[in-house]
FILUMVO-89755 format. One record per residue (C-alpha): residue in three letters; z, y, x. Coordinates in Angstrom, 2 decimals. Each point is the difference from the previous one (the first is absolute). Layout:
BEGIN
> aa	z	y	x
> ALA	Z	Y	X .
...
***
This chain:
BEGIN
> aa	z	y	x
> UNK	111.43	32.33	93.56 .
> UNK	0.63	1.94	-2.99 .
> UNK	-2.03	2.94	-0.56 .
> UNK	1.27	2.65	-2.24 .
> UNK	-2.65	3.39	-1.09 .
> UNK	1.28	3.12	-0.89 .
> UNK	-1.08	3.30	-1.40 .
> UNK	-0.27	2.25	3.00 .
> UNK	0.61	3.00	-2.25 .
> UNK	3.28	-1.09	-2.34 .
> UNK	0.54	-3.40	1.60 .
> UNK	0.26	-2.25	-2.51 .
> UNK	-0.43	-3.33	0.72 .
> UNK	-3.48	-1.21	-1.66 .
> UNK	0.20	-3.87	1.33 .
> UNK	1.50	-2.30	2.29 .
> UNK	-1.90	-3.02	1.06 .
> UNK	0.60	-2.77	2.80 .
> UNK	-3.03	-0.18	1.88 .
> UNK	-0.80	-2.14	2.91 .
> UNK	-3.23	0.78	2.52 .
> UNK	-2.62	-1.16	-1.95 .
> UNK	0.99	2.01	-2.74 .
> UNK	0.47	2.91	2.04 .
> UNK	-3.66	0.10	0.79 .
> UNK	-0.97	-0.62	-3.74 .
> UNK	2.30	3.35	-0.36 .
> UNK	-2.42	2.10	2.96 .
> UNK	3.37	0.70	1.48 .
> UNK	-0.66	-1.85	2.96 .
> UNK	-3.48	2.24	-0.16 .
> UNK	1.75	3.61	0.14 .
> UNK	-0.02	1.47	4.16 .
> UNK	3.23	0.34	1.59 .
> UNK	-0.08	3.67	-1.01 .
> UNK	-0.45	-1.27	-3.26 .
> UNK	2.83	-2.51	-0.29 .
> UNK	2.33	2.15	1.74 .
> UNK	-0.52	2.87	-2.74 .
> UNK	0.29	-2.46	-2.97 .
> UNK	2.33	-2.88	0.99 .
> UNK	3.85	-0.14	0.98 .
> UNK	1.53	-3.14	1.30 .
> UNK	3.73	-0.25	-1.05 .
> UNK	1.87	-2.49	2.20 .
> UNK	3.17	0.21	-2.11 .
> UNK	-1.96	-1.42	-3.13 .
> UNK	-3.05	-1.79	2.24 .
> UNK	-2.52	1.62	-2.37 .
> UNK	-2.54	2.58	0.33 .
> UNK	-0.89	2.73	-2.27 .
> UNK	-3.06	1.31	-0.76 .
> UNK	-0.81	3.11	-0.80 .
> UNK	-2.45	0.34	-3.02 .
> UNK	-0.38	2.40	-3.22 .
> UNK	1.42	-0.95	-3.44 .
> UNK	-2.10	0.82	-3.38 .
> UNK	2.52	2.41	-0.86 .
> UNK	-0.54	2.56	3.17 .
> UNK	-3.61	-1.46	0.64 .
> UNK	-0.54	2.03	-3.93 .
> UNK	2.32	2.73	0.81 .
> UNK	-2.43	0.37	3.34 .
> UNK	-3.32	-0.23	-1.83 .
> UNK	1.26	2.31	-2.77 .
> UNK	1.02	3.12	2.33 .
> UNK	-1.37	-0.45	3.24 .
> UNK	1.70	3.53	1.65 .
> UNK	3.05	-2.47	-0.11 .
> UNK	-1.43	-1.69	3.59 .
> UNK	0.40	3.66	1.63 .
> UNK	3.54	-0.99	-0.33 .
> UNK	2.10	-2.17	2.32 .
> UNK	1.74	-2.24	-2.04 .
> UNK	-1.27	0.87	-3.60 .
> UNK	1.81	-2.54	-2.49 .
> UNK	2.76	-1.04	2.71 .
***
């Protein structure tokens, strides 16, 4: 299945990888609760992938740099 991560904040697409189960456990995806999983991953049955959600450098800096910017609900979207 492919596996593609985005940015949760400006959504760009960081990486898409083809992973099978084994790898999927070398990930810790297969580690997160269903609370967990539900929050962070999206299955699309149009495209047969799921996304991730995940932080690119970009916001992950923008974040660190001015912190007040988590009061807000979507920050750099």
């Amino acid at each position: 299945m492919k596996y593609i991560y985005h940015c949760k904040h400006c959504r760009t697409i960081i990486d898409e990888i083809e992973a099978d189960q084994e790898t999927i456990k070398k990930l810790g995806l297969s580690d997160l609760t269903p609370e967990e999983q539900a929050e962070l991953m999206a299955y699309n049955q149009q495209s047969q992938s799921m996304y991730v959600k995940t932080l690119c450098d970009y916001c992950y800096e923008a974040l660190k740099a001015n912190p007040e910017l988590f009061l807000i609900g979507k920050p750099l979207h």
